[in-house]
VOVO-526136 format. One record per residue (C-alpha): residue in three letters; x negated, y, z negated. Coordinates in steps of 0.2 Angstrom, whole numbers, padded with zeros to 4 digits, always signed. Layout:
BEGIN
AlaXYZ/...
end
This chain:
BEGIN
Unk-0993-0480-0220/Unk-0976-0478-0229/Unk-0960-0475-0221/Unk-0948-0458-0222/Unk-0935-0466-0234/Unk-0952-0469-0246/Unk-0960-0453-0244/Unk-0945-0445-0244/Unk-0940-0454-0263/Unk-0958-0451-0270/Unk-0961-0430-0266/Unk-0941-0430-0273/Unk-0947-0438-0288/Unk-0964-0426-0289/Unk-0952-0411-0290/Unk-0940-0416-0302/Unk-0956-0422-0313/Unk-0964-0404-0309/Unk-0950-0396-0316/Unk-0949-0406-0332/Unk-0963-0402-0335/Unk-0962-0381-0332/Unk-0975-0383-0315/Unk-0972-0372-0301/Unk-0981-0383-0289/Unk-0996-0394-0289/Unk-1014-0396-0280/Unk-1019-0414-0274/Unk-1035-0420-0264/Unk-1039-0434-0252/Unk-1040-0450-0262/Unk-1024-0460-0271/Unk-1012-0447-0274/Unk-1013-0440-0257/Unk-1011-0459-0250/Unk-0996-0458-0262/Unk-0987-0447-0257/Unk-0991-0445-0237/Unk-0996-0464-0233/Unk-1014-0458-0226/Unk-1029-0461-0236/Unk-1043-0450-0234/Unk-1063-0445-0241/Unk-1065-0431-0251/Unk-1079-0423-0245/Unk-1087-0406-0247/Unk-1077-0399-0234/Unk-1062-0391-0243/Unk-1047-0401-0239/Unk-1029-0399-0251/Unk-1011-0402-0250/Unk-1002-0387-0260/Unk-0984-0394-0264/Unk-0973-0384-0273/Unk-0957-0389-0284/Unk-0947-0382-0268/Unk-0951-0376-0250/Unk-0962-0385-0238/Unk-0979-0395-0243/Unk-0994-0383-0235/Unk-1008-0394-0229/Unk-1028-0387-0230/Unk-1038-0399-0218/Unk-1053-0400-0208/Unk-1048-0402-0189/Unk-1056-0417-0189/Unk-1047-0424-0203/Unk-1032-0417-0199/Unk-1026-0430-0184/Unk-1018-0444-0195/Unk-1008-0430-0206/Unk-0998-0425-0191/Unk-0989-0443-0189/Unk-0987-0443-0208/Unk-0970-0448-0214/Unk-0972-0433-0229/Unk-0965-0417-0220/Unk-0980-0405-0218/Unk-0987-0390-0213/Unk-1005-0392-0208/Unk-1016-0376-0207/Unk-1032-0385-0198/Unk-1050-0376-0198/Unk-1066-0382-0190/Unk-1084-0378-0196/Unk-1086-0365-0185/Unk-1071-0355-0191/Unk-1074-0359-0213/Unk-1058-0363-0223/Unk-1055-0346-0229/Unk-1042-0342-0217/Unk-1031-0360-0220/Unk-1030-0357-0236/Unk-1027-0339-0233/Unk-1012-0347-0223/Unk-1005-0360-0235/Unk-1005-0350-0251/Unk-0995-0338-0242/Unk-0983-0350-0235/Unk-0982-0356-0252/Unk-0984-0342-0263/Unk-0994-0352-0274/Unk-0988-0343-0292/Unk-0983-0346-0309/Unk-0989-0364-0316/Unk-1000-0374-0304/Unk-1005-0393-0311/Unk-1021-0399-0301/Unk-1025-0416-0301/Unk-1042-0422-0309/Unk-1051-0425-0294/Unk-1049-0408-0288/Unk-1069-0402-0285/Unk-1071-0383-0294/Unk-1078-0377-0275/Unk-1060-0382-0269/Unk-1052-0370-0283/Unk-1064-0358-0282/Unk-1059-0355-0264/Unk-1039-0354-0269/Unk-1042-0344-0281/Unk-1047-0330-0268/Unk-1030-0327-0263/Unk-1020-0333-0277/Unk-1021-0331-0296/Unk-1010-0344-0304/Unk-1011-0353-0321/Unk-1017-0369-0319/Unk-1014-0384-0330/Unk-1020-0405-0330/Unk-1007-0414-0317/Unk-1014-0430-0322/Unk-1001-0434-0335/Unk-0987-0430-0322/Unk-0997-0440-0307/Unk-1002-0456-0317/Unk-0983-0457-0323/Unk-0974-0457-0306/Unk-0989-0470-0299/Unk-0989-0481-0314/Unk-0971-0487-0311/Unk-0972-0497-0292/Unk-0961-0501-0282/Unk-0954-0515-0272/Unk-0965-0513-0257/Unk-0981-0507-0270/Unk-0977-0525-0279/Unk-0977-0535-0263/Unk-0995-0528-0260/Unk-1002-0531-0276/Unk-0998-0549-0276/Unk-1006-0552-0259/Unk-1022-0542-0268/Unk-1021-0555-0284/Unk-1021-0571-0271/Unk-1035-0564-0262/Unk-1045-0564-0277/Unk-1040-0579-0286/Unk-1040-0589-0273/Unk-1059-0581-0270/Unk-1065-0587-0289/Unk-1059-0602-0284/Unk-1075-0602-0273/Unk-1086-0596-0286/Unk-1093-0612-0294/Unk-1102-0616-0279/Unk-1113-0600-0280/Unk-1118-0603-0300/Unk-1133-0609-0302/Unk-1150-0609-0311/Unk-1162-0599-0305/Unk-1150-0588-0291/Unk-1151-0569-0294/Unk-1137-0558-0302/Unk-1139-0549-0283/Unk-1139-0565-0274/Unk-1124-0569-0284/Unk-1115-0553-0280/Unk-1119-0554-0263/Unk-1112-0570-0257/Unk-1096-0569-0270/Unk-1092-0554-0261/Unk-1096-0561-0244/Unk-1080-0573-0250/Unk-1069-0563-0255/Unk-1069-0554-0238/Unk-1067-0569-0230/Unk-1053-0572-0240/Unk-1046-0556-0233/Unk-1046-0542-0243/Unk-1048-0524-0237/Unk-1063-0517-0248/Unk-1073-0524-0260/Unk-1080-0511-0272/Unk-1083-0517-0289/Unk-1094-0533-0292/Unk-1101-0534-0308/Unk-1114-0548-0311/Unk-1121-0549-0328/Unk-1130-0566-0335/Unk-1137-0567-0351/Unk-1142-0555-0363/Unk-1136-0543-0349/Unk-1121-0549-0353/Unk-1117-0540-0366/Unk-1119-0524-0357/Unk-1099-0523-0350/Unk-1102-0509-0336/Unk-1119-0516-0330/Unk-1122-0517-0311/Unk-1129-0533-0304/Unk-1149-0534-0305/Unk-1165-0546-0301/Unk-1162-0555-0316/Unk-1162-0573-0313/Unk-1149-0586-0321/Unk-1158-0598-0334/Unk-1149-0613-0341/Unk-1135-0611-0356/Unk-1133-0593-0351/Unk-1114-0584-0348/Unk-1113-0576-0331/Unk-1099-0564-0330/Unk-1091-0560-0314/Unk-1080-0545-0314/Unk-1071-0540-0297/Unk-1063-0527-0291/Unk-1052-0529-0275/Unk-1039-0521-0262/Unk-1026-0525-0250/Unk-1021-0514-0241/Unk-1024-0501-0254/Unk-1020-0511-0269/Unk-1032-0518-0283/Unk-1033-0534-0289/Unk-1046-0536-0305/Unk-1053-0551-0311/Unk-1066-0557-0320/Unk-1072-0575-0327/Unk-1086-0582-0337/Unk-1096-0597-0334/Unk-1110-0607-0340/Unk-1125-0617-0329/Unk-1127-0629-0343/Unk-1123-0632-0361/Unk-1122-0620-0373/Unk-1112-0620-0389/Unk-1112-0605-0394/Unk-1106-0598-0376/Unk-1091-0612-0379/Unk-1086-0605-0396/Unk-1084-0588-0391/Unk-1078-0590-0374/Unk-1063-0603-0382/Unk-1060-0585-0394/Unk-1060-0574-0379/Unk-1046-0586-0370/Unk-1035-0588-0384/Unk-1036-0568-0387/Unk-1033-0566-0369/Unk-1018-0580-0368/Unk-1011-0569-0385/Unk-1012-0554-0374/Unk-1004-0558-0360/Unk-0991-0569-0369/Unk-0986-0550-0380/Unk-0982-0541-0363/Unk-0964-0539-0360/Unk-0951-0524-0356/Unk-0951-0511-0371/Unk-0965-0517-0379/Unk-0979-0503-0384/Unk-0993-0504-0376/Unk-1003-0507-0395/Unk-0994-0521-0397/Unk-1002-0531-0384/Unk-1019-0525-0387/Unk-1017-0530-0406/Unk-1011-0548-0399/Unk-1028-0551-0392/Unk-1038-0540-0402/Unk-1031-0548-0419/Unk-1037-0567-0414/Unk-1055-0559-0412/Unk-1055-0549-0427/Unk-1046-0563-0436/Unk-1063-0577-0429/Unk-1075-0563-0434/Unk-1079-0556-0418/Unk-1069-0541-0420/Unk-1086-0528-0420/Unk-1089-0535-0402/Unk-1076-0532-0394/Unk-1078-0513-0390/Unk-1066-0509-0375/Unk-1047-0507-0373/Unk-1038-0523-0369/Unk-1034-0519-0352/Unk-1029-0503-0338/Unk-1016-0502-0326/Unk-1019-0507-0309/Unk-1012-0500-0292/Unk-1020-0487-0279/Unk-1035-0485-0292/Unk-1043-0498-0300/Unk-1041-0492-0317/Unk-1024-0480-0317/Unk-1010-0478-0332/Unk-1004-0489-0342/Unk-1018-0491-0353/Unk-1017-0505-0365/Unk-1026-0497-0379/Unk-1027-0500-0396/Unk-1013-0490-0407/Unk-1006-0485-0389/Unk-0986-0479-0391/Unk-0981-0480-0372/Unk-0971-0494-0368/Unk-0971-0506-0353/Unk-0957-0507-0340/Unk-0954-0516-0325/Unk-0966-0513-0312/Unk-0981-0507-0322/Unk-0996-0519-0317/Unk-1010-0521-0331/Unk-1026-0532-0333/Unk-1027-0540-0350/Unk-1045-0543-0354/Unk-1053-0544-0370/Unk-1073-0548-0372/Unk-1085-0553-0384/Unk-1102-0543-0384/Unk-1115-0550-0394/Unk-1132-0537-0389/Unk-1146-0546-0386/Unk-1137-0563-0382/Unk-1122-0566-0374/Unk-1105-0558-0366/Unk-1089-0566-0361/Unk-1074-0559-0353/Unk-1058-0566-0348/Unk-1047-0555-0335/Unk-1029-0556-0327/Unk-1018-0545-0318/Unk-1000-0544-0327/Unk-0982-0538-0320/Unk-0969-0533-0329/Unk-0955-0541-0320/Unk-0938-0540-0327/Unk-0941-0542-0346/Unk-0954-0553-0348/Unk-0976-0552-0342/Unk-0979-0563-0326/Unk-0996-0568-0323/Unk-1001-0564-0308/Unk-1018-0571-0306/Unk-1021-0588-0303/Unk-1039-0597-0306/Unk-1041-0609-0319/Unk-1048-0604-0337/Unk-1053-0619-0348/Unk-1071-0620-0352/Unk-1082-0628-0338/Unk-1067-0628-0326/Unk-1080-0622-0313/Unk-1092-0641-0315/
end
């Protein structure tokens, strides 16, 4: 939960960027931006559930009763128009778009489900336009608080990798191998463990792939790619090893670190975001592995695990302090092999701090 003085600061900063940006108000749903801005974080279900906030006047709050109960202690100053199953929605929102006078220019966030809007749209007839560009601006900047949590997320999990070695070996499933490394990391004391990607092998090369029955052979890379919180907060790492020896896996994966060490090493205050990905995305190109690497460099990190800025190639934004960013560039070989290398970077004061911490020379992990 967020203080006054925060919530207070953050729905001040939503309405000078509403107005910037010629919105009359803006349409949010449980998830990260409504944990933004009134400290409680909530499922978006089927049940319609919306917090209308205009540029001026009070926030008008659409909940199930049963949702509604942490809302009324929230630090955001809200008017709640509860309604249980028995009554339907229609008359909250009735309610809130009067109190609210939902008009004009609308931005909606991109999570917003059509059956939420179709229901608003009953009572009012508004233009509505993306909010995501305003949103992700206001969140990708953190604060001191917001920094203090991401730290604690990345310590989690590197200190978790560190554990890792012990589960690699021949013969152990991608699932077994998923299961127990995220058995650690809860151990270690993070809050939600939601993205564990496994991949060994050939399947290696398939970036996205969840883990399967696949079991590890000999001279194979395993990717483990993680996905963390504290408190609310991602950390996302991933590492490469290798039960064995395998030159090939050793060539590209000492590629994949120098491109990575390049990234990371680019990202300061000012600098565009292209820049950084062109520091690791030139030292593939430049080794002949350029075709295989087929993603971004890296996302922002924060309430979502992938969240502006976006370190993308030719990308004109530039970094400033507090943004919080993976670097990770990979090698994808179909048919053979996958590595990946992941930190988290902060921009703090001028420069990139790396704030991971698990090691990353070949066979650190024997």
């Amino acid at each position: 939960m967020i203080d006054k003085r925060t919530a207070t600061a953050r729905l001040a900063n939503l309405r000078r960027r509403l107005e910037d940006a010629d919105l009359d108000g803006v349409v949010i749903v449980p998830g990260p931006n409504m944990q933004y801005f009134t400290g409680v974080n909530s499922l978006l279900l089927e049940r319609p559930f919306m917090l209308l906030c205009p540029v001026s006047g009070a926030a008008q709050l659409v909940a199930p009763t049963l949702e509604a109960g942490p809302y009324r202690d929230s630090p955001m100053p809200l008017v709640i128009h509860q309604w249980t199953d028995s009554e339907g929605s229609p008359g909250a929102i009735s309610k809130a778009v009067s109190s609210t006078g939902v008009r004009g220019k609308w931005g909606v966030e991109g999570k917003v489900p059509f059956l939420f809007l179709h229901k608003l749209m009953k009572y009012a007839s508004p233009e509505f336009e993306d909010a995501e560009p305003v949103l992700q601006m206001l969140r990708e900047t953190k604060d001191e608080a917001e920094v203090k949590l991401l730290r604690r997320s990345a310590r989690i999990l590197s200190k978790s990798f560190r554990e890792f070695p012990s589960l690699v070996k021949e013969g152990a499933s991608e699932l077994e191998l998923a299961k127990a490394a995220t058995e650690i990391i809860y151990s270690n004391g993070a809050s939600k463990v939601d993205d564990m990607l496994v991949q060994s092998g050939w399947r290696a090369a398939n970036p996205h792939s969840l883990a399967s029955s696949k079991k590890v052979k000999r001279g194979e890379s395993i990717i483990f790619d993680v996905g963390s919180t504290s408190e609310g907060y991602y950390a996302d790492m991933t590492r490469t090893f290798c039960v064995g020896r395998s030159k090939e896996v050793e060539d590209v994966y000492q590629k994949v670190l120098e491109a990575e060490e390049k990234g990371i090493g680019a990202a300061a205050q000012g600098v565009e975001v292209g820049e950084v990905d062109e520091a690791a995305r030139g030292v593939l190109r430049k080794a002949g592995l350029g075709e295989y690497f087929i993603h971004r460099t890296g996302h922002g990190l924060g309430l979502e695990i992938h969240e502006a800025p976006y370190i993308v190639e030719g990308g004109k934004e530039r970094l400033e302090p507090g943004m919080c960013f993976t670097v990770e560039p990979g090698v994808y070989i179909r048919g053979k092999l996958g590595v990946r290398m992941e930190d988290n970077v902060l921009i703090e004061g001028k420069k990139g701090v790396e704030i991971t911490d698990t090691p990353k020379e070949f066979g650190w992990w024997k």
